[in-house]
C-alpha positions in Angstrom: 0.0 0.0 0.0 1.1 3.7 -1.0 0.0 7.0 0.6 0.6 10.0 -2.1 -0.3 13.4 -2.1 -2.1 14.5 -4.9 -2.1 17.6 -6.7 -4.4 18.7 -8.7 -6.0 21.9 -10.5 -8.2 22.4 -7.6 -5.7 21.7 -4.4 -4.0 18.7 -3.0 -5.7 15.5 -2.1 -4.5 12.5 0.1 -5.2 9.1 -1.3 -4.5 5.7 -0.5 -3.3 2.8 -3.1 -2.6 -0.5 -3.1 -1.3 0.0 -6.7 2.7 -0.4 -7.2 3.6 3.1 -8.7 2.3 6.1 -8.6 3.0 6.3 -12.3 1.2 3.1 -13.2 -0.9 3.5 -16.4 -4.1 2.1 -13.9 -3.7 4.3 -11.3 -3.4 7.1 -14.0 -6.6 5.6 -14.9 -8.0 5.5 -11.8 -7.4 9.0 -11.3 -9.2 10.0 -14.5 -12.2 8.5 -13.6 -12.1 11.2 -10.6 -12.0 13.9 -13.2 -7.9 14.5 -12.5 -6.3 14.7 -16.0 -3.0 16.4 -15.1 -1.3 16.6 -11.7 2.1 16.4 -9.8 2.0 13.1 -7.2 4.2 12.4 -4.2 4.3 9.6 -2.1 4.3 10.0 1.5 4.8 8.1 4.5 1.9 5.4 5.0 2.8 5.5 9.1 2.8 9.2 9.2 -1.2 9.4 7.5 -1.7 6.3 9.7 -0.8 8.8 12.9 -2.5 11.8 11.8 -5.8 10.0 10.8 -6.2 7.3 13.4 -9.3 6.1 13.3 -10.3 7.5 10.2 -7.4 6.0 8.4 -8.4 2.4 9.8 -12.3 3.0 8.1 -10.9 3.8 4.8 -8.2 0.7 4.8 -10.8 -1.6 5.7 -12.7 -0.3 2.4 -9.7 -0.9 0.4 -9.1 -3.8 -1.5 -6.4 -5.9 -1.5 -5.4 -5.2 -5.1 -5.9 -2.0 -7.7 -7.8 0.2 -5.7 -7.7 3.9 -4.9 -9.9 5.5 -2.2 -9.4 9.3 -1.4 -8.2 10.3 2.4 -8.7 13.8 2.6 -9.8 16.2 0.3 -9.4 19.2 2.7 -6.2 20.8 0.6 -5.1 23.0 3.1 -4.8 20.7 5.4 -3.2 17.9 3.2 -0.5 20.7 2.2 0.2 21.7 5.6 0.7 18.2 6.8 3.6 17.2 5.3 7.1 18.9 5.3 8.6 19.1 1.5 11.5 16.8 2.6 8.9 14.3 3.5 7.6 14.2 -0.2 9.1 11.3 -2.9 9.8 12.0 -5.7 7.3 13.5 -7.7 5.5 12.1 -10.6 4.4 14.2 -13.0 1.1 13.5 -15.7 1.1 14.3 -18.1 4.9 14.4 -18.6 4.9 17.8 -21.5 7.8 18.6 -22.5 9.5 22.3 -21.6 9.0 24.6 -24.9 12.2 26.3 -25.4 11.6 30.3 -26.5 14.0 31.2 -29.2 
């Protein structure tokens, strides 16, 4: 299972996965059935959300299954951005991947 910060055109989101990357063309998938077509994704620590959410963590991992599945944590953005310092982040993942135009 994954933890990533999501962001999107409308603010961050927290969700949780049990896909492999966070570049996967199904989780991409996944995502675009949400209505997100282009964001920046980081993966964050599973045991830190675990901490922060308690409970509420535990009711949305019992509704995830044990294999492709996505199911949305918090969509308060504010608070998703605040909770996690930038050196806390992975990597980021970026879709769709555009390449820079150079100005000549």
């Amino acid at each position: 299972m994954k933890a990533a910060m999501i962001i999107t055109g409308s603010g961050p989101i927290l969700v949780l996965t049990t896909f492999e990357s966070l570049n996967s063309p199904e989780f991409i998938q996944r995502l675009g059935a949400r209505g997100i077509q282009k964001f920046i994704a980081y993966e964050v620590s599973v045991e830190k959300v675990r901490k922060q959410y308690g409970t509420r963590f535990s009711v949305i991992l019992g509704d995830l299954s044990q294999s492709d599945d996505l199911r949305v944590m918090d969509i308060d953005g504010h608070h998703v951005f605040h909770s996690f310092n930038f050196d806390e982040l992975g990597e980021a993942v970026y879709y769709p991947m555009e390449r820079a135009k150079v100005a000549v």
